[in-house]
Backbone bond lengths (Angstrom), bond angles and torsions (degrees), N, CA, C in turn:
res aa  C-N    CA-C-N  psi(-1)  N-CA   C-N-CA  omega(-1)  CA-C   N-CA-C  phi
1 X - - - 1.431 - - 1.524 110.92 -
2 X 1.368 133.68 -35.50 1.284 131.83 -143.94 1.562 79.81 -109.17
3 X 1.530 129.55 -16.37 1.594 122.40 -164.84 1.906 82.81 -84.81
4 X 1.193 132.01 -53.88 1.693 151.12 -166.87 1.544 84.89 -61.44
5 X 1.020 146.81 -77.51 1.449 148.70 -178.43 1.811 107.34 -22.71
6 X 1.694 84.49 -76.00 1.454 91.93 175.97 1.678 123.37 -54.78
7 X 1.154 129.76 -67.77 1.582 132.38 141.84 1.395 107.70 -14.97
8 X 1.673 168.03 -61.56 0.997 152.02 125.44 1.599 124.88 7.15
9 X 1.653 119.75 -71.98 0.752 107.55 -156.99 2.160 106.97 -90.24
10 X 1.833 87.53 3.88 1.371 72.82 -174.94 1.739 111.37 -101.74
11 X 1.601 93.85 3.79 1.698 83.90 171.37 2.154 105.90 -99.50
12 X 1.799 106.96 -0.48 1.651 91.20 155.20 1.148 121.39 -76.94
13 X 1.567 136.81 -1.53 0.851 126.10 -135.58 1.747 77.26 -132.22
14 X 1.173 124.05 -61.58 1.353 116.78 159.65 1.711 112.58 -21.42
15 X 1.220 107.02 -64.09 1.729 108.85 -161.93 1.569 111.69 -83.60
16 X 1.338 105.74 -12.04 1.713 91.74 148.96 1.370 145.19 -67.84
17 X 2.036 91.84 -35.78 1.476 96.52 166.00 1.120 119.25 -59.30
18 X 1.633 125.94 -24.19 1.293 127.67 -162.34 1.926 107.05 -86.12
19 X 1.436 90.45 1.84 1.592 79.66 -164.92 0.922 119.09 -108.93
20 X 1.504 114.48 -1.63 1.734 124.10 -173.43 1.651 107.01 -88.33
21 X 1.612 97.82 156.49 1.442 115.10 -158.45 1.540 95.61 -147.91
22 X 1.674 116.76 126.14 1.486 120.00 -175.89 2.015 97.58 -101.04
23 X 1.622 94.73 143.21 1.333 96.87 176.71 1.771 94.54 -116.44
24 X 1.180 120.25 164.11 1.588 130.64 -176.57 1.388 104.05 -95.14
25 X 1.470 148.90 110.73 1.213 127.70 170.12 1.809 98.19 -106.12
26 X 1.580 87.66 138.45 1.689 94.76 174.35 1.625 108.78 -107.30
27 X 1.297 121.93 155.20 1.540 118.76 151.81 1.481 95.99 -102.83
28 X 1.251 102.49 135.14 1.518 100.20 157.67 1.181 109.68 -132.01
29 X 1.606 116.17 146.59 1.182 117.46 -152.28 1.957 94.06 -145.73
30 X 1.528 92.35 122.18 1.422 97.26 -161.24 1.830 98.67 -133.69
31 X 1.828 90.92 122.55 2.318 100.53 -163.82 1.782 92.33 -43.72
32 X 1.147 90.53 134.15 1.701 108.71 152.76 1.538 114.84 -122.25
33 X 1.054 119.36 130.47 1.891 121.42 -178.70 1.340 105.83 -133.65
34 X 1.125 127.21 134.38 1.226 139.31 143.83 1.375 137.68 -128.70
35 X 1.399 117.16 142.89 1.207 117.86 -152.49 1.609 115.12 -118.31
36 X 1.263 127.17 64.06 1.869 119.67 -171.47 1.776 110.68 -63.28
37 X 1.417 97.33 144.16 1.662 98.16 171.50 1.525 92.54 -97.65
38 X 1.338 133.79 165.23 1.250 158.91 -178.64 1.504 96.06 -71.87
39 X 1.623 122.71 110.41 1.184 132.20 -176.83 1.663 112.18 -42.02
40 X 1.546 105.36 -37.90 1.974 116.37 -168.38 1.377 94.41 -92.34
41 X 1.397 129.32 14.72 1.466 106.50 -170.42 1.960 97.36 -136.71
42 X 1.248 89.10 22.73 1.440 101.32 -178.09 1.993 108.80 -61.37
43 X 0.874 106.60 -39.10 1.403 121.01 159.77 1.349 134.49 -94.29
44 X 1.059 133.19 98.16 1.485 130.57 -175.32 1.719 107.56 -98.60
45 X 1.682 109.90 147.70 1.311 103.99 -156.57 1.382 91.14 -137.73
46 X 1.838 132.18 125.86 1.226 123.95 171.36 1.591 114.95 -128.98
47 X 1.329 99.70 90.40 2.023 136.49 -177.13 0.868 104.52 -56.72
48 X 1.442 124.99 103.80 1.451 147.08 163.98 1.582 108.30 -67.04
49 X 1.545 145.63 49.50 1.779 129.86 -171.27 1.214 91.91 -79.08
50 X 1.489 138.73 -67.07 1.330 113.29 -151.18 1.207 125.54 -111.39
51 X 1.375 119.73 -166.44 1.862 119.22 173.02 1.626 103.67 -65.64
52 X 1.042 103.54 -26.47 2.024 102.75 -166.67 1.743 83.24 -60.28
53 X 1.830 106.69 -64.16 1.683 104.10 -165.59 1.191 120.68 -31.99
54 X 1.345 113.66 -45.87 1.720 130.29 -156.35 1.695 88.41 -58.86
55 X 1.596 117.88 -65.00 1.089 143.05 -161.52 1.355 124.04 -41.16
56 X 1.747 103.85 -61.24 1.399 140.14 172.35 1.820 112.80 -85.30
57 X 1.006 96.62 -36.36 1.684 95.07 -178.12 1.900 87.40 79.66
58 X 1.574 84.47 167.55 1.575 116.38 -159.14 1.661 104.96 -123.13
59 X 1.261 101.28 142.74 1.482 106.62 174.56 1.666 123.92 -137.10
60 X 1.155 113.83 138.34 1.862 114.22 177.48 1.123 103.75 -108.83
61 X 1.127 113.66 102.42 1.776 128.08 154.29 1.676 120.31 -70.83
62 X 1.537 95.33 92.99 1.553 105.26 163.33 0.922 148.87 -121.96
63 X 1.488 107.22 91.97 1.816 141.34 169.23 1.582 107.84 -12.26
64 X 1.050 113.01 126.90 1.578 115.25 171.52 1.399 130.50 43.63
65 X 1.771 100.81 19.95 1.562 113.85 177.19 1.354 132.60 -66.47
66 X 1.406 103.92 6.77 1.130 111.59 172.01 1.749 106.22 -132.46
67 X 1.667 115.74 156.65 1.249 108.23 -179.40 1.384 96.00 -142.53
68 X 1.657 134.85 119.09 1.044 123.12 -179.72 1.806 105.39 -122.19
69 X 1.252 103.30 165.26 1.650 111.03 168.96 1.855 95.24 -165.31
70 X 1.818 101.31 132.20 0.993 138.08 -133.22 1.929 104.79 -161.74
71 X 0.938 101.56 106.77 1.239 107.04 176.84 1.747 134.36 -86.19
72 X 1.619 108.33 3.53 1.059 141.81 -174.77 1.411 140.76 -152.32
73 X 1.060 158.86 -158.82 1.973 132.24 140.73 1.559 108.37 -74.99
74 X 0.861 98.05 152.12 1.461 122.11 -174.24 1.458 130.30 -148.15
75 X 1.363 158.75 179.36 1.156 162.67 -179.80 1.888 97.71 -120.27
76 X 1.651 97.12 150.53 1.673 106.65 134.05 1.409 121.81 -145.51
77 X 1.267 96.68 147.91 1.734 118.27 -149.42 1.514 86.85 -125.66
78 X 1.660 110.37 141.03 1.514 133.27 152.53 1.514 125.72 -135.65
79 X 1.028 87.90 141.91 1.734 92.83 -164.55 1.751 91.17 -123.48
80 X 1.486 112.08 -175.13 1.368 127.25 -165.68 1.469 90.53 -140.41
81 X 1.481 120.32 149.60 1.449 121.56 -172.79 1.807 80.26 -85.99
82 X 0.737 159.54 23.55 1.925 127.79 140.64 1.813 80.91 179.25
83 X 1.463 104.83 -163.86 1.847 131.06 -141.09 1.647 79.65 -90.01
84 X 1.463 135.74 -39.83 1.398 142.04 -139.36 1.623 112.03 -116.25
85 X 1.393 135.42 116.68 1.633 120.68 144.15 1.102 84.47 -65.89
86 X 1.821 108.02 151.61 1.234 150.66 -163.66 1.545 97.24 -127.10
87 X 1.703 111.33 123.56 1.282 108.79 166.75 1.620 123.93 -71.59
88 X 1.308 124.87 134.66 1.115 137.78 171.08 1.070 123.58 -25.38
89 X 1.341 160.79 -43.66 1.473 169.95 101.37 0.966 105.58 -87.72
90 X 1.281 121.46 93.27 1.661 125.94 172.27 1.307 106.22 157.52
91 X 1.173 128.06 165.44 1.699 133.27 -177.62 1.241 111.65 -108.50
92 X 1.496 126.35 15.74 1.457 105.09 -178.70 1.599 100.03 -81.56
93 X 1.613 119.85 -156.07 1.306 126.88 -176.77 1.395 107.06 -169.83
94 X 1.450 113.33 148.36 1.610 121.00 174.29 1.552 86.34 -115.20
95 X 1.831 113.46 142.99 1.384 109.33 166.39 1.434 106.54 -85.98
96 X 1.994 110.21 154.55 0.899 106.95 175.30 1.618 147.72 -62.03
97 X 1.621 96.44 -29.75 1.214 108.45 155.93 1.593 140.00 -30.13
98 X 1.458 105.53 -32.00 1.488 116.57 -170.88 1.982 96.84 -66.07
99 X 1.498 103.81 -26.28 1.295 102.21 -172.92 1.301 124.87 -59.19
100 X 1.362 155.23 174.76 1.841 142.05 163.87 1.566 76.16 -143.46
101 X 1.250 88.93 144.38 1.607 132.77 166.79 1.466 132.83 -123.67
102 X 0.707 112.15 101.35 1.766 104.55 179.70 1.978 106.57 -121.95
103 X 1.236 96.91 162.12 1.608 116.37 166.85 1.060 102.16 -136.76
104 X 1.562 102.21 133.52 1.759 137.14 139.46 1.415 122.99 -87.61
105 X 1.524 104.35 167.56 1.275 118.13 150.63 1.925 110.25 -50.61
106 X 1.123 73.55 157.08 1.759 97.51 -178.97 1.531 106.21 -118.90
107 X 1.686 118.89 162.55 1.350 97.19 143.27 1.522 164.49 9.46
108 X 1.149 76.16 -81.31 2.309 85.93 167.05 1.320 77.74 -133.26
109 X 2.051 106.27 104.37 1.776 103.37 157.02 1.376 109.89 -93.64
110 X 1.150 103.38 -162.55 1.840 130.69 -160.22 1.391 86.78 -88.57
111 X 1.084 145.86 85.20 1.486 130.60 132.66 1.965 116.90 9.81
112 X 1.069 93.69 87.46 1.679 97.31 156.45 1.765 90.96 93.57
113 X 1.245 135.13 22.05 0.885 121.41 -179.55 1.409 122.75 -100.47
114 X 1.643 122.89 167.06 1.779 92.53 -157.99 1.946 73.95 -149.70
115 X 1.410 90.80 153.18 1.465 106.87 -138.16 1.689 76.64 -143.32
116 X 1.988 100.85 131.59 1.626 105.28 -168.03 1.387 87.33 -92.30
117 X 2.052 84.95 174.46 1.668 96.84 156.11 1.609 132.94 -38.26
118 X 1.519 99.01 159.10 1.468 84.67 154.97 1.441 136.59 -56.29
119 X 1.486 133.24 128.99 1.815 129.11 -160.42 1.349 104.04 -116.86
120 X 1.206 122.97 137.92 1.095 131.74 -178.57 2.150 100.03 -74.72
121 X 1.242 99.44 110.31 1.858 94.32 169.15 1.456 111.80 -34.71
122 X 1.484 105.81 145.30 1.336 102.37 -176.32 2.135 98.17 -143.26
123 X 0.820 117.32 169.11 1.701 118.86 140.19 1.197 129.75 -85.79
124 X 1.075 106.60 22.35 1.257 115.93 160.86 1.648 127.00 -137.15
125 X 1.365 128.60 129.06 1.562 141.19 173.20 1.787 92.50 0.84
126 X 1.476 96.91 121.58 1.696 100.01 170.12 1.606 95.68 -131.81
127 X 1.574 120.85 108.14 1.654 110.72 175.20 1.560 87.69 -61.75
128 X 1.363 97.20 152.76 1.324 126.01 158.69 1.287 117.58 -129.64
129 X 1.095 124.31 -30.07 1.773 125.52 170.17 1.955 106.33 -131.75
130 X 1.431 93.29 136.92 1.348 100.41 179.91 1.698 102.58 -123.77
131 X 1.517 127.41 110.93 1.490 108.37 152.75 1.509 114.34 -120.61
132 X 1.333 91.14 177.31 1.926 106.01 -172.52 1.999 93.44 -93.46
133 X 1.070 135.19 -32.65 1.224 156.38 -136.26 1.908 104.97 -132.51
134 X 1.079 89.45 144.13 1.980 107.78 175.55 1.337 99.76 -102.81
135 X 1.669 84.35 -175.43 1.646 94.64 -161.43 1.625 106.39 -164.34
136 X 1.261 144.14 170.47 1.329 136.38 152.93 1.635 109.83 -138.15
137 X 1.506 103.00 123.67 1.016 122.20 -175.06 1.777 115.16 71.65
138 X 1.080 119.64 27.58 1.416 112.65 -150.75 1.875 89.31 -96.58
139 X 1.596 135.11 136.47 1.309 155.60 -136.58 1.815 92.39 -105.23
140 X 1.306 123.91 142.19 1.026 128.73 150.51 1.705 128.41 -121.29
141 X 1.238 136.44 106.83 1.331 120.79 -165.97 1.647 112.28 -80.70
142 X 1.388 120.31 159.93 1.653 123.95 -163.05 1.586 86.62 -128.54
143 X 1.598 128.85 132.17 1.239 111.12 159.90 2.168 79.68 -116.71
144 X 1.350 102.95 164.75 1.441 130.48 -153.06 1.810 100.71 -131.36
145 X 1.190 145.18 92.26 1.019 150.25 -162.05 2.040 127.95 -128.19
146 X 1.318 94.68 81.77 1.778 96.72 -178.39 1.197 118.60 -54.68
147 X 1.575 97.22 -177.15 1.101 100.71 175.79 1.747 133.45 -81.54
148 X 1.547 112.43 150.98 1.282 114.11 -176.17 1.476 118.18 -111.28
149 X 0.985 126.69 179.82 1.643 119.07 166.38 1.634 111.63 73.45
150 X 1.818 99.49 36.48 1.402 104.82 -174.03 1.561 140.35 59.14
151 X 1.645 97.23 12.59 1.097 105.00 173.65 1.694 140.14 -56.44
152 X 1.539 112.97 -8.56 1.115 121.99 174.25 1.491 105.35 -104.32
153 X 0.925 149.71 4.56 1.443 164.14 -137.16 1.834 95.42 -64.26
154 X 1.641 104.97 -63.65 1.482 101.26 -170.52 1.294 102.63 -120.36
155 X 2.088 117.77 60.76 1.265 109.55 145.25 1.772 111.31 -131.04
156 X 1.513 103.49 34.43 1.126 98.33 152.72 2.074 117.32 -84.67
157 X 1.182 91.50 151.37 1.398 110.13 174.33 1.451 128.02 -98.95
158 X 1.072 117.48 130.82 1.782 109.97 -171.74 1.773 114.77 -96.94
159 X 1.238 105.78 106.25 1.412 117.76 159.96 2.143 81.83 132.87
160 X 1.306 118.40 10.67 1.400 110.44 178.80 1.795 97.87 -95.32
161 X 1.010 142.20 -175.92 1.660 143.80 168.23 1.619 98.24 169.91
162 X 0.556 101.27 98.26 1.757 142.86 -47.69 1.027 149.80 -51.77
163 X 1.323 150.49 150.38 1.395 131.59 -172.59 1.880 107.32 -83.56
164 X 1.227 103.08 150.57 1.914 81.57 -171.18 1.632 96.17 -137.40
165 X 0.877 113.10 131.37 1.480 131.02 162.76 1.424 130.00 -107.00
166 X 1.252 116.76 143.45 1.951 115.43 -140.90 1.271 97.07 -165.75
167 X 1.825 94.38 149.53 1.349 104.25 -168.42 1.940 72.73 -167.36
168 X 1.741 85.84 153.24 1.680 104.15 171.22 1.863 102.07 -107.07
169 X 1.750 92.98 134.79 1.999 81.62 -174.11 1.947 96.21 -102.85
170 X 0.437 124.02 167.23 1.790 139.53 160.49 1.247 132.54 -104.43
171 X 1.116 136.50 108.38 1.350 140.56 177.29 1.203 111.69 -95.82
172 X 1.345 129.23 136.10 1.371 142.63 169.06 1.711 120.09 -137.32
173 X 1.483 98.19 149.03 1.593 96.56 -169.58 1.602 91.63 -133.74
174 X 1.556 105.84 117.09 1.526 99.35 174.88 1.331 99.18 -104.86
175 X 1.315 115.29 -171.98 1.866 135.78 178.25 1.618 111.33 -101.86
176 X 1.035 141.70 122.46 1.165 137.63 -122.17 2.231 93.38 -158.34
């Protein structure tokens, strides 16, 4: 009996080894980024009223105008649709350059993230935020800064009030 016992348990024990089967599990994990602009800040506006403006130039400070989530480090880049704001009905032009751009921290920033000088707008890719590290939902602020030192002096227009000059900017967030 105890030999049949033993003989029993050594052919379950046999046919378990025989029965196992390995499966491979992968994570795969593939960058996702996204980048929201601040629904109210879809328009940014820089109001030339007085002699000080002309003088000093004007700036829009916008708090949490950016909203990114990023599953890795990544960049953000803005560009200007070409070199020129384009007057509103009319052909004159301010170059874009005259513009400065900078990014900050926001609210809830990016942990470890490092944020350039002020950049002159360009049409072409300007990093403005560089991190090593992701984030979800984490805020970036944009302040928007014209020109000073009378640089708009002779592109106002007469019978315009205002005269408006325009350009589309682009934001992009790559994986980095």
């Amino acid at each position: 009996m105890k030999k049949f016992i033993f003989g029993a348990f050594s052919l379950v024990g046999f046919a378990t080894v025989n029965a196992q089967n390995t499966v491979t599990l992968n994570v795969r994990l593939k960058p996702i980024q996204t980048l929201l602009v601040a629904t109210a800040q879809k328009t940014v506006n820089l109001d030339y009223n007085t002699r000080d403006d002309y003088a000093n130039g004007v700036s829009s400070n916008n708090a949490d105008h950016l909203t990114i989530y990023s599953t890795g480090g990544f960049q953000v880049k803005v560009k200007s649709a070409g070199s020129t704001l384009n007057l509103v009905n009319g052909t004159k032009t301010i170059q874009a350059s005259s513009i400065q751009i900078k990014a900050s921290a926001g609210t809830d920033p990016v942990n470890g993230a490092q944020y350039s000088a002020i950049a002159p707008l360009s049409a072409t890719d300007i990093t403005l935020v560089t991190s090593t590290a992701g984030g979800v939902d984490k805020k970036i602020s944009v302040e928007y800064k014209g020109g000073a030192a009378n640089a708009y002096l002779d592109n106002y227009v007469a019978g315009q009030n205002p005269a408006v000059y325009t350009t589309e900017l682009t934001y992009s967030i790559i994986p980095q």
